[in-house]
One Martini backbone bead per residue (centre of mass of N, CA, C, O) as a GRO file, in nm:
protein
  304
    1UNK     BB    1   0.101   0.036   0.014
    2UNK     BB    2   0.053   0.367  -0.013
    3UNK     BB    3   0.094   0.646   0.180
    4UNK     BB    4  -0.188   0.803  -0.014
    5UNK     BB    5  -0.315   0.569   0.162
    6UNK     BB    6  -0.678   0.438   0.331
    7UNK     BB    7  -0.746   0.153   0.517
    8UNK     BB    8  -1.100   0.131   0.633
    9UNK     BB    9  -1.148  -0.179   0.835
   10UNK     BB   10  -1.454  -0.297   0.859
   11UNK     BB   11  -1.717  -0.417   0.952
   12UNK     BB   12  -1.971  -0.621   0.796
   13UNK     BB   13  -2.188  -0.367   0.757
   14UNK     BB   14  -1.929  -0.243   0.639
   15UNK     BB   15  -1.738  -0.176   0.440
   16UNK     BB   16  -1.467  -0.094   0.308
   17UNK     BB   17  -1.276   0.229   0.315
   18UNK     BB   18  -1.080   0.425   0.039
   19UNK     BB   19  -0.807   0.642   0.062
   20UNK     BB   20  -0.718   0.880  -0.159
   21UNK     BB   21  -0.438   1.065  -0.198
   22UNK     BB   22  -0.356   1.374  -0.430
   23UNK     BB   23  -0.290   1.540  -0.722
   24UNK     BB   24  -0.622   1.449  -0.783
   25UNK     BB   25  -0.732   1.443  -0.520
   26UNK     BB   26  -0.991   1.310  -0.323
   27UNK     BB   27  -1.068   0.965  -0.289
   28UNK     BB   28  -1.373   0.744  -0.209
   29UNK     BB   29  -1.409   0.382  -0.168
   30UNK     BB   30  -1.679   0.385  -0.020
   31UNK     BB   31  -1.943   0.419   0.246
   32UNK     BB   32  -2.116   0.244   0.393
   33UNK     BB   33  -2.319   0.221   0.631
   34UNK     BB   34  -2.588   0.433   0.721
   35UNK     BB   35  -2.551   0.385   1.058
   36UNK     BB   36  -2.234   0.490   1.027
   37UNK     BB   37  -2.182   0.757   0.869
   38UNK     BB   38  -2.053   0.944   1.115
   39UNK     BB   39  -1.805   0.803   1.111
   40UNK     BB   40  -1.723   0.817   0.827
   41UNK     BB   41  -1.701   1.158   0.812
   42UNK     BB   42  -1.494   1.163   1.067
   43UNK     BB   43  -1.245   0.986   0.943
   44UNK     BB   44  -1.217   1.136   0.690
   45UNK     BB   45  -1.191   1.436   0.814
   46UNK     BB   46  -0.921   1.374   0.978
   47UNK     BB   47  -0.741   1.251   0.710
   48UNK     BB   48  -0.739   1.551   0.577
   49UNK     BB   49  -0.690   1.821   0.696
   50UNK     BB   50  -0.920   1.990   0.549
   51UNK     BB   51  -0.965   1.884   0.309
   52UNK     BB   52  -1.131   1.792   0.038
   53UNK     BB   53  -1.383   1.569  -0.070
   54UNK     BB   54  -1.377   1.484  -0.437
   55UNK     BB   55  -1.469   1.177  -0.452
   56UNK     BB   56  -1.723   0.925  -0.504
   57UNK     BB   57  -1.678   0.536  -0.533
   58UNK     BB   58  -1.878   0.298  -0.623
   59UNK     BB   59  -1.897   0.012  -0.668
   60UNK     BB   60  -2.195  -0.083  -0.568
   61UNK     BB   61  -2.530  -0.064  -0.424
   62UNK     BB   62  -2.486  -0.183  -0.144
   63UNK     BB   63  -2.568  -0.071   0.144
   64UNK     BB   64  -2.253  -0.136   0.279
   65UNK     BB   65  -2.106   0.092   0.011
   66UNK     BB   66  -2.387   0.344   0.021
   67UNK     BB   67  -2.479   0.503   0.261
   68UNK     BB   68  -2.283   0.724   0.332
   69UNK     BB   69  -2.319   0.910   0.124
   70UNK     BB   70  -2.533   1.145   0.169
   71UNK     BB   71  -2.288   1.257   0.413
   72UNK     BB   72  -2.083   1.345   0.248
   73UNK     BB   73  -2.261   1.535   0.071
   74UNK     BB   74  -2.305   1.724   0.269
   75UNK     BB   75  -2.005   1.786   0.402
   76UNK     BB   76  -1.921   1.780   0.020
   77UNK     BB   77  -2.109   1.981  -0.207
   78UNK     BB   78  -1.860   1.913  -0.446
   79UNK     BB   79  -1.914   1.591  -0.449
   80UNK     BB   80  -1.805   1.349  -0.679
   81UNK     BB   81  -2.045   1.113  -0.796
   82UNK     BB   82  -1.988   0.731  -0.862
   83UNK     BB   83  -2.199   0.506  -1.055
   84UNK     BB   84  -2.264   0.217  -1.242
   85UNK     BB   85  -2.419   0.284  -1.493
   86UNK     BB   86  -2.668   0.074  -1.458
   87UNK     BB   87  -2.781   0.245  -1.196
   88UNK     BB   88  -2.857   0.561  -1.261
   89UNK     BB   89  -3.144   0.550  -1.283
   90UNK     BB   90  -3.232   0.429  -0.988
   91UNK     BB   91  -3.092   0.695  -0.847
   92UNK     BB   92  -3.330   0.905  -0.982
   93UNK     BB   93  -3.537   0.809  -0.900
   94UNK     BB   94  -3.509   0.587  -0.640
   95UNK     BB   95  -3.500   0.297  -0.656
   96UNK     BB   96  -3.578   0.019  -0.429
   97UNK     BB   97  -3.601  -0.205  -0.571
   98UNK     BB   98  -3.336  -0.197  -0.804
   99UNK     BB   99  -3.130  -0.143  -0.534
  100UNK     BB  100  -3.189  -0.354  -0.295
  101UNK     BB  101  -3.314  -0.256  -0.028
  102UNK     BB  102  -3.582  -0.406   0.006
  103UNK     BB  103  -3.518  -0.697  -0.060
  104UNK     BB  104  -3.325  -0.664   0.195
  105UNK     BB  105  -3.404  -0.513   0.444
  106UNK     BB  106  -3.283  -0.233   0.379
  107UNK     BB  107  -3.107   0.100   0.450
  108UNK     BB  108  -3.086   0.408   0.248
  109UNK     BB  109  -2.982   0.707   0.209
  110UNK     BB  110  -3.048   0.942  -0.025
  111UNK     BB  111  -2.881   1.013  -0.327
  112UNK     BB  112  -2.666   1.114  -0.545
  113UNK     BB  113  -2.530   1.142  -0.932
  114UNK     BB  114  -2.262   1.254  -1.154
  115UNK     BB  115  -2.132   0.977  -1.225
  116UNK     BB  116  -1.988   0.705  -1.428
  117UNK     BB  117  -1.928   0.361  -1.514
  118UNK     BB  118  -1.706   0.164  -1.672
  119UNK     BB  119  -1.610  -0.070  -1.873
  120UNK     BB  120  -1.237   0.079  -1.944
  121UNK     BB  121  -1.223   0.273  -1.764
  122UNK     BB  122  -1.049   0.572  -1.658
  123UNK     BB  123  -0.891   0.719  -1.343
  124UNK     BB  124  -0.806   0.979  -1.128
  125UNK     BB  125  -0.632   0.884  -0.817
  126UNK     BB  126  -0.484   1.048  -0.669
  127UNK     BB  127  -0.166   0.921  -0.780
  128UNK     BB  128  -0.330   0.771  -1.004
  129UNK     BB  129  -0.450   0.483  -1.251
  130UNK     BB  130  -0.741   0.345  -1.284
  131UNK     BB  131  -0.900   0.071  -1.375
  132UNK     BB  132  -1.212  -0.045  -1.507
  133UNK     BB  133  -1.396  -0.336  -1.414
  134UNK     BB  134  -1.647  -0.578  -1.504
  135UNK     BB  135  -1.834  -0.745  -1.184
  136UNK     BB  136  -1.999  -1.011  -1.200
  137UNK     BB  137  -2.230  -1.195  -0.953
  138UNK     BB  138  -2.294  -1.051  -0.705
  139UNK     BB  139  -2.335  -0.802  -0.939
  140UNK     BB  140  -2.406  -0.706  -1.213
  141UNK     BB  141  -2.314  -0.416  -1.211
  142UNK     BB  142  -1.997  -0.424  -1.107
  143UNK     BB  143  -1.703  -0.289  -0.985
  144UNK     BB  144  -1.351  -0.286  -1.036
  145UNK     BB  145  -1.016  -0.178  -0.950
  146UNK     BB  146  -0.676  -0.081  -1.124
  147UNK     BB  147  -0.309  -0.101  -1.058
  148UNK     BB  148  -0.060  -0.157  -1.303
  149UNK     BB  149   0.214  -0.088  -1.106
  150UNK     BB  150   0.132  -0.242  -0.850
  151UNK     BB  151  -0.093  -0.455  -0.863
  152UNK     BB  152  -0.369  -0.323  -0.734
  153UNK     BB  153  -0.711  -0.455  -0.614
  154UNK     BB  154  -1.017  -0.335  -0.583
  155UNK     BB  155  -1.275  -0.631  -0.520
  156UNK     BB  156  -1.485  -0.554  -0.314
  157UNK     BB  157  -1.692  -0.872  -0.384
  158UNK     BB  158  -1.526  -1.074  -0.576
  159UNK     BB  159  -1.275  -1.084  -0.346
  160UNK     BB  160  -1.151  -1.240  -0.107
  161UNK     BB  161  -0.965  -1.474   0.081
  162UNK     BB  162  -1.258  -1.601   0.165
  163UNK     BB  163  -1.445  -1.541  -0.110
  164UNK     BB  164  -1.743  -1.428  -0.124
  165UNK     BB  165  -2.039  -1.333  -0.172
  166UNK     BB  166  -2.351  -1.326  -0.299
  167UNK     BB  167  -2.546  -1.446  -0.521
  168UNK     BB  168  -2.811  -1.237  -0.598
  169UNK     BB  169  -2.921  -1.320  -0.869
  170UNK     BB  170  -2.987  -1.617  -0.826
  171UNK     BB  171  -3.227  -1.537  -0.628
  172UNK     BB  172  -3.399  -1.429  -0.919
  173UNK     BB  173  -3.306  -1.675  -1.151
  174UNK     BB  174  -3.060  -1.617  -1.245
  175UNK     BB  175  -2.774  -1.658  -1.413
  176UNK     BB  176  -2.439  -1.624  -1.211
  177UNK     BB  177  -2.208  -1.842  -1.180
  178UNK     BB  178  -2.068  -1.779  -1.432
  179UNK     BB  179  -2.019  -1.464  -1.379
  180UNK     BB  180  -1.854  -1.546  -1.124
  181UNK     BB  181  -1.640  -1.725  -1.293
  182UNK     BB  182  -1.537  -1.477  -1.472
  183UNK     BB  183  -1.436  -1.306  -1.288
  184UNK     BB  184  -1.217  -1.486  -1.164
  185UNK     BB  185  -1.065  -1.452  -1.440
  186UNK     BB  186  -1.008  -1.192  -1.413
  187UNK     BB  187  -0.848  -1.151  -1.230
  188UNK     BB  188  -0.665  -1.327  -1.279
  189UNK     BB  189  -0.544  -1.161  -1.565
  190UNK     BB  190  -0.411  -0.919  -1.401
  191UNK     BB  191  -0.197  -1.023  -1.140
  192UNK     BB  192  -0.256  -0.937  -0.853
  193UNK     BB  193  -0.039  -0.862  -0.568
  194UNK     BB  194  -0.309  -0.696  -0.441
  195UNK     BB  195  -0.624  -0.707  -0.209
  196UNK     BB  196  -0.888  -0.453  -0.149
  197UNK     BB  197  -1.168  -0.558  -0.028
  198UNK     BB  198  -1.476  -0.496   0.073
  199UNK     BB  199  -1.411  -0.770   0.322
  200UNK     BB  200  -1.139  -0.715   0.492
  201UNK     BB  201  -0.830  -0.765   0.468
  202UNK     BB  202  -0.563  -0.752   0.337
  203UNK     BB  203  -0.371  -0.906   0.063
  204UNK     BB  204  -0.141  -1.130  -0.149
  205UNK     BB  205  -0.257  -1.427  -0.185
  206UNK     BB  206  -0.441  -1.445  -0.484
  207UNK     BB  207  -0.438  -1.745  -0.575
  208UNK     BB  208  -0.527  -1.853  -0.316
  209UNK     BB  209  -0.806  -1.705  -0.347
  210UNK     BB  210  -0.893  -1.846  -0.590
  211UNK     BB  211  -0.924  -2.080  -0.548
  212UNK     BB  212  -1.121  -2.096  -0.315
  213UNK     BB  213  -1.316  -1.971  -0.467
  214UNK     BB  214  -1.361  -2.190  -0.693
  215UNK     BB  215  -1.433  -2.338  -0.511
  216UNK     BB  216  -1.708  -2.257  -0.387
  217UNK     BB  217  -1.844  -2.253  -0.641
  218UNK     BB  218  -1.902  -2.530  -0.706
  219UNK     BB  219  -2.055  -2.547  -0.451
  220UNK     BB  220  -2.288  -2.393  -0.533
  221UNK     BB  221  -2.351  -2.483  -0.809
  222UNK     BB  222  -2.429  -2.806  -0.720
  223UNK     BB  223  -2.570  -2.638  -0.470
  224UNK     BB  224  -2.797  -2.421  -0.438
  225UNK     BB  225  -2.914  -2.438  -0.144
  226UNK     BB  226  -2.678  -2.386   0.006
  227UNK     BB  227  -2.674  -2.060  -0.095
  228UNK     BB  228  -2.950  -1.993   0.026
  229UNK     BB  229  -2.852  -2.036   0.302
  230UNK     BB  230  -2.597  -1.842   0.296
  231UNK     BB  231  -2.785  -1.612   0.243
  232UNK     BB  232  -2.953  -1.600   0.459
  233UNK     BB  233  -2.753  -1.578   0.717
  234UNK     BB  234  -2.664  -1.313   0.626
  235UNK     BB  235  -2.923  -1.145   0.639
  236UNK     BB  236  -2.932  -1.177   0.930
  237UNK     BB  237  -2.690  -1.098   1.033
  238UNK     BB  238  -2.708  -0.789   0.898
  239UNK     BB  239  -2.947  -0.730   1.097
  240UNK     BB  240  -2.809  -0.769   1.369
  241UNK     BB  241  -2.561  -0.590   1.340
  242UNK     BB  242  -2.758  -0.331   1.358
  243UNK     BB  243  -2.961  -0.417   1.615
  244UNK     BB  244  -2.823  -0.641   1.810
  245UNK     BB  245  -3.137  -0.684   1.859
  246UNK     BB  246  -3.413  -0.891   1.871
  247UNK     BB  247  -3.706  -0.959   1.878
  248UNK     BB  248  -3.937  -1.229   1.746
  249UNK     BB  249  -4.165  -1.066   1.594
  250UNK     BB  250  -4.003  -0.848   1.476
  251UNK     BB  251  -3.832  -1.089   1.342
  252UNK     BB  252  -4.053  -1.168   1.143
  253UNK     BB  253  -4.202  -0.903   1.041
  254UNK     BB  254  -3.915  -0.794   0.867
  255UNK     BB  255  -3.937  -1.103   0.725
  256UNK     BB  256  -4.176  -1.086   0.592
  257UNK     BB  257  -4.127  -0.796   0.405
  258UNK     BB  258  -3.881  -0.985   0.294
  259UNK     BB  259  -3.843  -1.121   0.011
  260UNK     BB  260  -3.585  -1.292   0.012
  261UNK     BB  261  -3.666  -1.474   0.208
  262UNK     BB  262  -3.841  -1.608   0.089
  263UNK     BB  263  -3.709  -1.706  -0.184
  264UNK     BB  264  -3.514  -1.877  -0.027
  265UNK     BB  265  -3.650  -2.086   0.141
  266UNK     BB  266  -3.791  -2.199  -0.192
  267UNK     BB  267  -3.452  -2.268  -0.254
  268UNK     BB  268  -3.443  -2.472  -0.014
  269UNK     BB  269  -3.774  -2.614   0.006
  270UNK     BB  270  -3.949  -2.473   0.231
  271UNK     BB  271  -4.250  -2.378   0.131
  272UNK     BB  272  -4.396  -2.551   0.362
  273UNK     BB  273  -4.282  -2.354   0.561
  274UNK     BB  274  -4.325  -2.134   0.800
  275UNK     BB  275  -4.174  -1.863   0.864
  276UNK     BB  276  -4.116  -1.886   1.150
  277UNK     BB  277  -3.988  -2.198   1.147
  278UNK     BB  278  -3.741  -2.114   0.957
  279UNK     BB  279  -3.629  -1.924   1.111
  280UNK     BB  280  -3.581  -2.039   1.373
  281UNK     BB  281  -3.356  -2.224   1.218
  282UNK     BB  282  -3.156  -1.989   1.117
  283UNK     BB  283  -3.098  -1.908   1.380
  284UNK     BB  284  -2.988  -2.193   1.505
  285UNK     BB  285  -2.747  -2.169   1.320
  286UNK     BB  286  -2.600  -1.886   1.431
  287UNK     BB  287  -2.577  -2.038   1.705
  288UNK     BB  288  -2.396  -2.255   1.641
  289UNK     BB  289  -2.182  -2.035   1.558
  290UNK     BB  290  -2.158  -1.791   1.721
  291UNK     BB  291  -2.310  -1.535   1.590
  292UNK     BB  292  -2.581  -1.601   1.804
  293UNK     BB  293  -2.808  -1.535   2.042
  294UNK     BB  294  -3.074  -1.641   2.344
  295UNK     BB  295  -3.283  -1.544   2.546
  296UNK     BB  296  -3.431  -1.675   2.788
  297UNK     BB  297  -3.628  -1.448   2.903
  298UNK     BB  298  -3.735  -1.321   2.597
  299UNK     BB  299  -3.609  -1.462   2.323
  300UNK     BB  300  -3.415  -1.264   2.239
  301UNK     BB  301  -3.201  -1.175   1.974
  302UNK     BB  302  -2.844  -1.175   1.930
  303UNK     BB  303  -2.562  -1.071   1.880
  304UNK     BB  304  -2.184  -1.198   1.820
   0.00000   0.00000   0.00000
């Protein structure tokens, strides 16, 4: 990592978030889960030493990536926002469908956009050159970011050290794990020498990591039941991580309204079991794992 780099490694609820700066400017890529915003804004606003933030960049549109905009732009009014070019019809309207904030009962304060990405762009942040690729998988719409003199590969969610994302369109009924095949060829072809994930620690032995991914898809393409259960504990955990504690009829409550969680379900093939007993059992599940904990005094889940 170069000097002008700062890299924010947040919990699961939010993104890493990656601070730029030199002779072209401060840019920002991702910012984070919404109920986050205020360390966001506060975090960056010291690592600048009053200099202005000038672009704000995200991979993709999901709430743990772009929660933040809205306040880092109330906080620098002249701040450059890019959001993947097939998302900005999207962020114009405010579509909360096709933004998967409703499908995935999550929340994001309302943002504008004044540029888009799409891949062959090329960025110029902080001190260098950045390519935009397109990286369809986790999300269509996804792009990672490429510094081919360093080597450095910022990648979102489409390649962590352990795993990638899970594969949201998938859930909508579309075939996404070739797409998400594609996207790890396009990484080895890069031959990034490290990797600034969307979540967790950045990270050196590339090839190592992509055999993981590519073992990981597999098991997943050939068991797609499989990938629905890990899709549930995901969204069940990201808002635990969220609310902390929560009843157990408010999380019925919760789950009945998000749609991802229906369809879940019916692809782990358990449509015949009603939403709370199901749910019930990804609790159990979660707290297997020592993910959540059950207050045995009023029965409410907690985070762990």
């Amino acid at each position: 990592m170069s000097d002008n780099m700062i890299v924010f490694e947040r919990g699961w609820l939010s993104s890493n978030c990656i601070l730029l700066q030199g002779q072209h400017g401060a840019a920002l890529i991702d910012s984070g889960y919404g109920s986050h915003s205020s360390q966001t804004t506060s975090m960056v606003g010291q690592a600048l030493h009053q200099q202005p933030l000038s672009q704000l960049i995200n991979t993709h549109l999901h709430s743990d990536h772009c929660g933040g905009n809205a306040a880092l732009q109330q906080a620098w009014p002249e701040l450059h926002t890019y959001v993947p070019h097939a998302s900005i019809d999207s962020v114009r309207e405010w579509d909360e469908t096709q933004l998967s904030f409703l499908a995935t009962g999550q929340q994001c304060p309302r943002f504008t956009a004044t540029h888009t990405l799409q891949a062959g762009d090329e960025l110029l942040l902080g001190e260098a050159r950045w390519q935009v690729h397109a990286a369809a998988g986790h999300d269509p719409d996804m792009v990672v970011l490429f510094q081919p003199e360093s080597g450095l590969l910022i990648s979102a969610d489409a390649l962590w050290e352990n795993g990638f994302g899970v594969i949201f369109p998938e859930l909508d009924g579309e075939r996404a794990f070739e797409a998400m095949a594609d996207t790890l060829e396009l990484i080895a072809g890069l031959n990034a020498r490290s990797v600034i994930p969307g979540h967790g620690k950045p990270f050196g032995d590339v090839p190592a990591a992509l055999e993981r991914a590519r073992q990981r898809l597999s098991y997943f393409s050939t068991q797609p039941h499989k990938h629905a259960h890990y899709a549930a504990k995901v969204l069940l955990k990201f808002k635990l991580l969220e609310w902390q504690q929560i009843g157990r009829q408010d999380l019925y409550t919760w789950a009945l309204a998000t749609p991802y969680l229906q369809r879940l379900r019916d692809l782990m093939g358990q449509h015949n079991k009603a939403m709370p007993q199901w749910l019930d059992q990804i609790v159990q599940d979660l707290v297997a794992s020592q993910a959540a904990a059950i207050n045995p005094v009023d029965d409410s889940i907690s985070n762990l």
